[in-house]
mmCIF file of the N, C-alpha and C atoms, coordinates in Angstrom:
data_MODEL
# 
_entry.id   MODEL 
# 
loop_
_atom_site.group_PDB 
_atom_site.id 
_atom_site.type_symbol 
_atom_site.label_atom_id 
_atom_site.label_alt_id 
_atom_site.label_comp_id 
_atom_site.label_asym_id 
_atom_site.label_entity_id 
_atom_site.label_seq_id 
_atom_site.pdbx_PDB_ins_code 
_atom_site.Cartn_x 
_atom_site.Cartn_y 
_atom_site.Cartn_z 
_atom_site.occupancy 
_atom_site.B_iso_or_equiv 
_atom_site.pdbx_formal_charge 
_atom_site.auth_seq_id 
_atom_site.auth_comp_id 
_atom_site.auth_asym_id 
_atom_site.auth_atom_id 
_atom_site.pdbx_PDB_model_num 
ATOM 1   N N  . UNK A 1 1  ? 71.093  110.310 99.644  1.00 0.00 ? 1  UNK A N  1 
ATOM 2   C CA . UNK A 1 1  ? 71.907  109.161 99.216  1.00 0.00 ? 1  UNK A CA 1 
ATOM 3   C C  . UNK A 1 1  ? 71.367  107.884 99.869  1.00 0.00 ? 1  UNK A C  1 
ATOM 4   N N  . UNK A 1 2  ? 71.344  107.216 98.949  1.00 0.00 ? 2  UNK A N  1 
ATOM 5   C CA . UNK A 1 2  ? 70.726  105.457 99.933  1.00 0.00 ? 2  UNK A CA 1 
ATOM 6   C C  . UNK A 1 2  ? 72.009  105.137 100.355 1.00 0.00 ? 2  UNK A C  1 
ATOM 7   N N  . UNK A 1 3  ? 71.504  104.073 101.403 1.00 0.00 ? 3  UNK A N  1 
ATOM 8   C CA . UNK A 1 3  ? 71.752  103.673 102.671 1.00 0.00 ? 3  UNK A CA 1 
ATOM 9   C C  . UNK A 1 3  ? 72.715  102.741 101.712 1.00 0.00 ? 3  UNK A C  1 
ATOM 10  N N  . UNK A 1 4  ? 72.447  102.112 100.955 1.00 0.00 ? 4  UNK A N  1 
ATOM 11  C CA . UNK A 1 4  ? 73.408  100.886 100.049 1.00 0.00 ? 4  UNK A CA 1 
ATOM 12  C C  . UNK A 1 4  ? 74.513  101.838 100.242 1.00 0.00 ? 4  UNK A C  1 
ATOM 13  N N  . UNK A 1 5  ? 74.614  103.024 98.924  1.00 0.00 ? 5  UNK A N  1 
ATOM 14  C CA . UNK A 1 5  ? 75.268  103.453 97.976  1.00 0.00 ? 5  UNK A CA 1 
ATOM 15  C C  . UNK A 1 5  ? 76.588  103.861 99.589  1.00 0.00 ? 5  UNK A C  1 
ATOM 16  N N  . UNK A 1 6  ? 75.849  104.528 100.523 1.00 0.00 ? 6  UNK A N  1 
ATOM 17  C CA . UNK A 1 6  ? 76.915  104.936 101.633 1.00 0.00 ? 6  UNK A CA 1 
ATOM 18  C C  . UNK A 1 6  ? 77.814  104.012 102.793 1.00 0.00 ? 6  UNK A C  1 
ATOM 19  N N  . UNK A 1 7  ? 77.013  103.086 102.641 1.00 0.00 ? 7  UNK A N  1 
ATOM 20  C CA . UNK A 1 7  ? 78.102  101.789 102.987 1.00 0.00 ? 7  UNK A CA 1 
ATOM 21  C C  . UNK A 1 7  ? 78.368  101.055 102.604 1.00 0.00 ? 7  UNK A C  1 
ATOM 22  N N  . UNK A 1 8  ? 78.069  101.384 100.943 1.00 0.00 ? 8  UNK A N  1 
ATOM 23  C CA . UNK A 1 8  ? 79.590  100.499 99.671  1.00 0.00 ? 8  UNK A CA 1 
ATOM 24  C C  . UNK A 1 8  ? 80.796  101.181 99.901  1.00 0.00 ? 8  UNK A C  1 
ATOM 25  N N  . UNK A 1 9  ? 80.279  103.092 100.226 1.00 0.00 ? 9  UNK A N  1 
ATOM 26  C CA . UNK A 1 9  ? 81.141  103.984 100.044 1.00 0.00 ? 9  UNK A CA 1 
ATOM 27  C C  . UNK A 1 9  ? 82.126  103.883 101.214 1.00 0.00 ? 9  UNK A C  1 
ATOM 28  N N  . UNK A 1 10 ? 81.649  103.460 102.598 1.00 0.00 ? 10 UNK A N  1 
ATOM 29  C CA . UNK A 1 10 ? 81.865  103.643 104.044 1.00 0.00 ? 10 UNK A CA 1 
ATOM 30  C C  . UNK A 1 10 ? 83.154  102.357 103.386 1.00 0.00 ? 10 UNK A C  1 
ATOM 31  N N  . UNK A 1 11 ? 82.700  101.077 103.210 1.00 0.00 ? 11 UNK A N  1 
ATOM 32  C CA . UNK A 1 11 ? 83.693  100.017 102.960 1.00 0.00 ? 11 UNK A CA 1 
ATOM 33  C C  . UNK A 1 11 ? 84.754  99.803  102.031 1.00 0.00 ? 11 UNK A C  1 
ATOM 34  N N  . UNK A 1 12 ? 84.782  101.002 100.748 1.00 0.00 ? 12 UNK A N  1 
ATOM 35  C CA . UNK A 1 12 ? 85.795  101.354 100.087 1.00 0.00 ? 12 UNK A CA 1 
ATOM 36  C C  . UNK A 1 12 ? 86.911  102.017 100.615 1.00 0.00 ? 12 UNK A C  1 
ATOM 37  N N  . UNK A 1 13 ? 85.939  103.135 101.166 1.00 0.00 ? 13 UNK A N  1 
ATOM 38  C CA . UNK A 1 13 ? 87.591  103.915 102.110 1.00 0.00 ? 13 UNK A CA 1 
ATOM 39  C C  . UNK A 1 13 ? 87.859  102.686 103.712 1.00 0.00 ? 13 UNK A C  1 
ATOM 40  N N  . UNK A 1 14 ? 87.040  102.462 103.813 1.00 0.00 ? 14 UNK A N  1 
ATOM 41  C CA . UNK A 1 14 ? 87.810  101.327 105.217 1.00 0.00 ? 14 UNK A CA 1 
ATOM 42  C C  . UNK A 1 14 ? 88.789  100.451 104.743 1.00 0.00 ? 14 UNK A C  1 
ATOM 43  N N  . UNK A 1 15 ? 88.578  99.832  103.296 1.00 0.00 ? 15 UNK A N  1 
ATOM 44  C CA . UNK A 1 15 ? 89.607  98.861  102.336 1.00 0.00 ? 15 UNK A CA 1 
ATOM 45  C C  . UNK A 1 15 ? 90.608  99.866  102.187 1.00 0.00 ? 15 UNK A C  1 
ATOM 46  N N  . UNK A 1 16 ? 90.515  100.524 101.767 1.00 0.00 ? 16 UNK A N  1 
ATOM 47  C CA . UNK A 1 16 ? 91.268  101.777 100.519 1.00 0.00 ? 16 UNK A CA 1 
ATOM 48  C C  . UNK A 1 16 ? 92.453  102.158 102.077 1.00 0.00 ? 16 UNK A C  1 
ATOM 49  N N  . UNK A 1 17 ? 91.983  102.758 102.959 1.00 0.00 ? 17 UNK A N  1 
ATOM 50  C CA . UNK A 1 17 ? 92.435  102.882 104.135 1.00 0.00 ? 17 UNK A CA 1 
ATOM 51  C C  . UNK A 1 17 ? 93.510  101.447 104.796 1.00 0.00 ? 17 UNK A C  1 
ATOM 52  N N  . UNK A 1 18 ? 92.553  100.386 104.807 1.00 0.00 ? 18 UNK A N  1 
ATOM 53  C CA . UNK A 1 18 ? 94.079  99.193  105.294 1.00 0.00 ? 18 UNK A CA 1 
ATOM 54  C C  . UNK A 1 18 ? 94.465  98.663  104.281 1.00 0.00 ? 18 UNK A C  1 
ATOM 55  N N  . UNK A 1 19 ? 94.523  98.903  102.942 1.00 0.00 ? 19 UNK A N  1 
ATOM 56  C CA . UNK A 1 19 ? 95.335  98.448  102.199 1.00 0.00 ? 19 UNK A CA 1 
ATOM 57  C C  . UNK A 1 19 ? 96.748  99.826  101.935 1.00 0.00 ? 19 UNK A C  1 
ATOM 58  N N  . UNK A 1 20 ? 96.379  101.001 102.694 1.00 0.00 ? 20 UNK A N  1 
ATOM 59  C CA . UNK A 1 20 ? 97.352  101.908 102.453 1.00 0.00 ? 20 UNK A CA 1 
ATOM 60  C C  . UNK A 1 20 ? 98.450  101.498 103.354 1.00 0.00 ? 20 UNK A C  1 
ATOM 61  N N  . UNK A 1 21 ? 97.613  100.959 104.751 1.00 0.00 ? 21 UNK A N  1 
ATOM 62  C CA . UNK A 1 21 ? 98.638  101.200 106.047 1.00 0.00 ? 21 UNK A CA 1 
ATOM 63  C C  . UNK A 1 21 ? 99.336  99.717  105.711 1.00 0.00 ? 21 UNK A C  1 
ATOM 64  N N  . UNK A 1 22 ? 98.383  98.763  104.935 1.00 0.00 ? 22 UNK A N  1 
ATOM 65  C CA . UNK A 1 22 ? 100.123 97.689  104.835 1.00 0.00 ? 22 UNK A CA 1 
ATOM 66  C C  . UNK A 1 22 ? 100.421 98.118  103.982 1.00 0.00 ? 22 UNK A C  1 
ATOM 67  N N  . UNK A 1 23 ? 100.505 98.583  102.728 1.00 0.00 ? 23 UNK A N  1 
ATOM 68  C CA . UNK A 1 23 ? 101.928 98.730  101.874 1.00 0.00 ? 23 UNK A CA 1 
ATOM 69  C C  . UNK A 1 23 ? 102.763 99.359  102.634 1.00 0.00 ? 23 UNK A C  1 
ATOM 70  N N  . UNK A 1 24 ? 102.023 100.795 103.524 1.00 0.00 ? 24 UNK A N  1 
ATOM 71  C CA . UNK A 1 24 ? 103.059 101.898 104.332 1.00 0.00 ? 24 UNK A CA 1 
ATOM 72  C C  . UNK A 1 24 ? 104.117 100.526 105.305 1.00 0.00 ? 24 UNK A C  1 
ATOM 73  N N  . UNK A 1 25 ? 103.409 99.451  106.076 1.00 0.00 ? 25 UNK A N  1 
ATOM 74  C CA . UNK A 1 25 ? 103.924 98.707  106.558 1.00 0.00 ? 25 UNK A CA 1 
ATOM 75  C C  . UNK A 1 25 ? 105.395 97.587  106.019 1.00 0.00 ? 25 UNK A C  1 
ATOM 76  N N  . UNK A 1 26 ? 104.567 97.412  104.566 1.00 0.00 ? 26 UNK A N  1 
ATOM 77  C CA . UNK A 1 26 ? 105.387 96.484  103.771 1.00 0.00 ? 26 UNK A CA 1 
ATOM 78  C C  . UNK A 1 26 ? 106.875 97.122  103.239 1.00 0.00 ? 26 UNK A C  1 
ATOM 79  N N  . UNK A 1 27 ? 106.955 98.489  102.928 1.00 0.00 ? 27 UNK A N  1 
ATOM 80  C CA . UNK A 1 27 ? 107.551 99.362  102.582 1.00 0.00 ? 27 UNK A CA 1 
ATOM 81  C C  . UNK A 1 27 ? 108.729 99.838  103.721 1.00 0.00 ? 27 UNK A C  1 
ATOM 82  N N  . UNK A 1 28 ? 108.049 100.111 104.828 1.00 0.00 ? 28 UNK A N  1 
ATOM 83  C CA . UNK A 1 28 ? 109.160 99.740  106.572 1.00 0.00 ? 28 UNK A CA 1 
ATOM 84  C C  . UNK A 1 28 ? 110.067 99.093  106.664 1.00 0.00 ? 28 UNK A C  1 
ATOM 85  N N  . UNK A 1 29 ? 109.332 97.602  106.372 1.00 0.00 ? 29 UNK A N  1 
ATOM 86  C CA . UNK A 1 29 ? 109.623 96.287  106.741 1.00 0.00 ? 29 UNK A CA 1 
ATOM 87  C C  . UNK A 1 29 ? 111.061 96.578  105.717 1.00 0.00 ? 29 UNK A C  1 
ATOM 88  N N  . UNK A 1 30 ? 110.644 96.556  104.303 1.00 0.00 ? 30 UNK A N  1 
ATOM 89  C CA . UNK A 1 30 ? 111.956 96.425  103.450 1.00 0.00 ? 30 UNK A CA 1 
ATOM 90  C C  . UNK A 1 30 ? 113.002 97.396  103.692 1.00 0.00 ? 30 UNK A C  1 
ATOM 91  N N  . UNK A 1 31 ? 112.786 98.818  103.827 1.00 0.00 ? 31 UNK A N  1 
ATOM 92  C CA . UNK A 1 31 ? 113.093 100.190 104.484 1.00 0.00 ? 31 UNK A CA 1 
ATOM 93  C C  . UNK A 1 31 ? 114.563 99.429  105.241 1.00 0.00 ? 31 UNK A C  1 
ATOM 94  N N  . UNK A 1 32 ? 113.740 98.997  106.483 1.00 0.00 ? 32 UNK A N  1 
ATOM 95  C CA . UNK A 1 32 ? 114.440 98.194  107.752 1.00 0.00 ? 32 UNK A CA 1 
ATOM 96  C C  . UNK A 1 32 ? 115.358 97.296  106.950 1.00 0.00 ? 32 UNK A C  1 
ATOM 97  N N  . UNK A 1 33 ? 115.547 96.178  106.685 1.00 0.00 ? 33 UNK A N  1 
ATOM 98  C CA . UNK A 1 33 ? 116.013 94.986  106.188 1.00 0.00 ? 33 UNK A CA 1 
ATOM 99  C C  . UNK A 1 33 ? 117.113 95.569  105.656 1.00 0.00 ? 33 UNK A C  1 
ATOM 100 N N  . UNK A 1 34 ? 116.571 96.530  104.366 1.00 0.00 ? 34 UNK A N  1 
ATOM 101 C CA . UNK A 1 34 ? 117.568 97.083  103.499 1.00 0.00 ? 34 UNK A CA 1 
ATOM 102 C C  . UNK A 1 34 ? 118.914 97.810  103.737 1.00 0.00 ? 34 UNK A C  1 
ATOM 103 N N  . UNK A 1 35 ? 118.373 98.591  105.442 1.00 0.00 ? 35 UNK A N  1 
ATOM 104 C CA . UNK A 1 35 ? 119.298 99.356  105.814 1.00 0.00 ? 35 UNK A CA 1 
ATOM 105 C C  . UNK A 1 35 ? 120.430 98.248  106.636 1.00 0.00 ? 35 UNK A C  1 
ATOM 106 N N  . UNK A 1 36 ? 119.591 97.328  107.237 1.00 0.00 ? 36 UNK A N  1 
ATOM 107 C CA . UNK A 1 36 ? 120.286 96.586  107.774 1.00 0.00 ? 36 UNK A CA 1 
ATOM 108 C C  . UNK A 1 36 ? 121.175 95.784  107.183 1.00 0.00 ? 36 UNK A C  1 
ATOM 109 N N  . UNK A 1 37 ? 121.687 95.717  106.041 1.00 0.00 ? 37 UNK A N  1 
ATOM 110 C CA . UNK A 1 37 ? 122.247 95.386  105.182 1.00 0.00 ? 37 UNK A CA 1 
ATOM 111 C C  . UNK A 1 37 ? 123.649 96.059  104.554 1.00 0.00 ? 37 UNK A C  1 
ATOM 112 N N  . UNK A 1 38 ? 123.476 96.892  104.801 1.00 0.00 ? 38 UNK A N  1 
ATOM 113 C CA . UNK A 1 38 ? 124.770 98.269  103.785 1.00 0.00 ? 38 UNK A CA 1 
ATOM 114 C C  . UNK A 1 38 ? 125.341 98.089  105.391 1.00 0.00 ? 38 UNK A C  1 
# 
C-alpha cells in the first residue's frame, strides 16, 4: 500500500474518530440540560 493511500487512511479514522467523540459529547451535554429540566 503507498505511503499516500495509508495516511489519507490514518487521517480518516483520526477525523471519523473526533467527530464521534463530539457528537458522543454534544449528545451529554443535551442528555444533562434535558434532565435538568423535568
Amino acid at each position: 500500500m503507498p505511503v499516500e493511500v495509508k495516511d489519507a487512511l490514518t487521517l480518516m479514522v483520526d477525523f471519523g474518530m473526533f467527530i464521534i467523540g463530539l457528537l458522543t459529547l454534544i449528545v451529554g451535554i443535551i442528555a444533562l440540560t434535558q434532565s435538568k429540566k423535568k
